[in-house]
C-alpha positions in Angstrom: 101.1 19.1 131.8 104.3 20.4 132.7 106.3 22.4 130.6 110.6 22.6 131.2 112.2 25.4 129.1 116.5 25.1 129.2 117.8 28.0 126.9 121.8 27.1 127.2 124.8 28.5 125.5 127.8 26.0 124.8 131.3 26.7 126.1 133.5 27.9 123.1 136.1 24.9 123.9 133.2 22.1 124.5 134.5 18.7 123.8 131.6 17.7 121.4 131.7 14.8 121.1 131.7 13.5 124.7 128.6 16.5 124.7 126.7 14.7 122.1 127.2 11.2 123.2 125.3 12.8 127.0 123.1 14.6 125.3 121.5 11.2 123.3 122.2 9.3 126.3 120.0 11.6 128.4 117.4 12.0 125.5 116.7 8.2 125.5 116.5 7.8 129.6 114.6 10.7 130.2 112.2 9.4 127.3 112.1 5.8 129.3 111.1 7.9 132.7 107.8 7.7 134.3 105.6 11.0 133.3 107.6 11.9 129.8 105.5 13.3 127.3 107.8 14.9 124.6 111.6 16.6 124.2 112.4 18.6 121.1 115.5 21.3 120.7 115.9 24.2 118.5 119.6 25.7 117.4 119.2 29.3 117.0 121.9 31.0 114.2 124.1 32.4 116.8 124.3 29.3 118.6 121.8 29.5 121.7 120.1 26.5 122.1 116.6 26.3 123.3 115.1 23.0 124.8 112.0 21.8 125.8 110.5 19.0 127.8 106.9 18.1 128.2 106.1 15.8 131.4 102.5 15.1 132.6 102.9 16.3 135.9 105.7 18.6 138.0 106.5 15.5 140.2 107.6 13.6 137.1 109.8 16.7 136.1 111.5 17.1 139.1 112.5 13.0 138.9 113.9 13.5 136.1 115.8 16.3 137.3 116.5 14.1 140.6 117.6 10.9 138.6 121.0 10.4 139.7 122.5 9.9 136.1 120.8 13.3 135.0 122.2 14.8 137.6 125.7 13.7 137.3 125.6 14.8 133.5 124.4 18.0 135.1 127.2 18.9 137.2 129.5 17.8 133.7 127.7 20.5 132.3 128.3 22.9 134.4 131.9 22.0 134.6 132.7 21.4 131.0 129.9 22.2 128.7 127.4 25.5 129.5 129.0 28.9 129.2 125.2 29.7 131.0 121.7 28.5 130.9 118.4 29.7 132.6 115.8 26.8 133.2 112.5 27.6 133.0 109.7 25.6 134.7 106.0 26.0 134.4 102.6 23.9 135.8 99.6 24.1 133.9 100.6 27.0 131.0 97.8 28.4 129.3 98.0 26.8 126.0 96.1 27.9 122.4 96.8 25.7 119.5 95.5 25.9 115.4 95.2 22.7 113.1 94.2 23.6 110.1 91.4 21.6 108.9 91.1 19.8 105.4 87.9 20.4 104.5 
């Protein structure tokens, strides 16, 4: 597995709507790519966002992040919608998990 962490802040004058139609259009072809596992993002109260992106390998990441639509959306974003992000990228993390049981 793969693990892509974006934590992002939004630009105070974003254009939302033209951000949210991206944002879904980039949800559903990165979910079509080769490798994809999972995408979920998280809103924090003051407004940070934190995203992440499961893929089954680090070659199937870095396609997506090489896809030439994604990265056209990316330089928008850079442009017109992130007041800063930090990406975070890790191979194999060490991973504990609980299920509770119903026993």
């Amino acid at each position: 597995m793969f693990l892509v962490v974006f934590r992002n802040r939004k630009r105070a004058d974003i254009k939302a709507a033209a951000y949210g139609n991206d944002a879904e259009r980039m949800e559903r072809l990165a979910a079509a790519q080769p490798g994809f596992v999972s995408f979920k993002s998280y809103t924090a109260d003051d407004g940070e966002v934190i995203a992440l992106s499961e893929w089954d390998s680090e070659a199937a990441a870095r396609g997506w992040a090489e896809h030439p639509d994604h990265r056209s959306v990316q330089q928008q974003g850079r442009a017109e919608y992130y007041e800063s992000y930090t990406l975070f990228a890790c191979a194999d993390p060490r991973i504990h998990t609980f299920k509770r049981s119903e026993n």
